[in-house]
N, C-alpha and C positions, 0 to 999 in steps of 0.2 A: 379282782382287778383294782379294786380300789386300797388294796390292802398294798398290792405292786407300785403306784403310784405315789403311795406313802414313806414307803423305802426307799424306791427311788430318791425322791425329793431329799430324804435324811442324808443319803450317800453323797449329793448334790452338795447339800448344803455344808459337812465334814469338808471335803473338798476344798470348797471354799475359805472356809472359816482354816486349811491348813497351806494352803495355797496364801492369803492374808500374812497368816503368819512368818510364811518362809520371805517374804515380799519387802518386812524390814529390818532393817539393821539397827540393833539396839545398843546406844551407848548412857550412861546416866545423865537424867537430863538434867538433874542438880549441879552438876559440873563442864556441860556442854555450854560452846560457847555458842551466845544470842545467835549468829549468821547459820549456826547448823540445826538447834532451834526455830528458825523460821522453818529449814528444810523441811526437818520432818515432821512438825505440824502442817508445811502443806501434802507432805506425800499421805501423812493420815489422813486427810481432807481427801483426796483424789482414793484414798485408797477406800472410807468408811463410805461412800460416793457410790462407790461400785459394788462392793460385798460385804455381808458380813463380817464384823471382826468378832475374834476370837476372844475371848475374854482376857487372856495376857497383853494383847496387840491394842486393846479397848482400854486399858490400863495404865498402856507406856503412851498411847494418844493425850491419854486424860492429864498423864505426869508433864507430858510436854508440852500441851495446854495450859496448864496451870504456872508452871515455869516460867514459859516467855510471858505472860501476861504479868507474873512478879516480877522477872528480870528486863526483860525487852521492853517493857512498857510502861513500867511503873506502876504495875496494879489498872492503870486507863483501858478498861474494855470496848471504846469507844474509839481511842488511836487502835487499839489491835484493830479492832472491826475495820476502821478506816484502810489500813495495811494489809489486811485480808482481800480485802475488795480488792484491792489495786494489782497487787502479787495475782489474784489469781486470771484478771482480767489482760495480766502481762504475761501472764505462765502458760497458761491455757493448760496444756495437755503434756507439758512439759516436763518429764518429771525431772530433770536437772536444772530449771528455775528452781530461784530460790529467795532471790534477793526483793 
């Protein structure tokens, strides 16, 4: 029984982790510009929020994290934070906020 539940939960969590994947759309984020940049560091926020990511999906979050905080912000992790907050208290559940 407990051997079933352990399967289960892997099948669950595959699932998941490919269901994440399919969920964003990847462009380089070296080259993306800041306003789509916001995008989809918040769609990876709403998205790392709810499921597992996948380790490709956990990658391009991380790439686009790092990006807008070089580009969007000037390196100020402090204005991001501030931006973060705001964005997501204006978004909510939004997933086309962006701004």
């Amino acid at each position: 029984m407990a051997n079933l539940k352990l399967k289960t939960s892997a099948v669950l969590l595959v699932m998941a982790a490919f269901s994440a994947h399919a969920q964003m759309e990847r462009s380089e984020p070296k080259v993306m510009p800041v306003e789509e940049l916001k995008a989809d560091y918040l769609k990876c926020d709403r998205l790392s929020s709810s499921t597992l990511l996948d380790f490709e999906t956990a990658a391009y979050c991380s790439t686009v994290n790092e990006t807008l905080l070089a580009r969007g912000f000037d390196g100020n992790f402090n204005e991001m934070l501030k931006w973060w907050r705001s964005a997501r208290s204006e978004c909510g559940d939004d997933p086309e906020c962006a701004k």
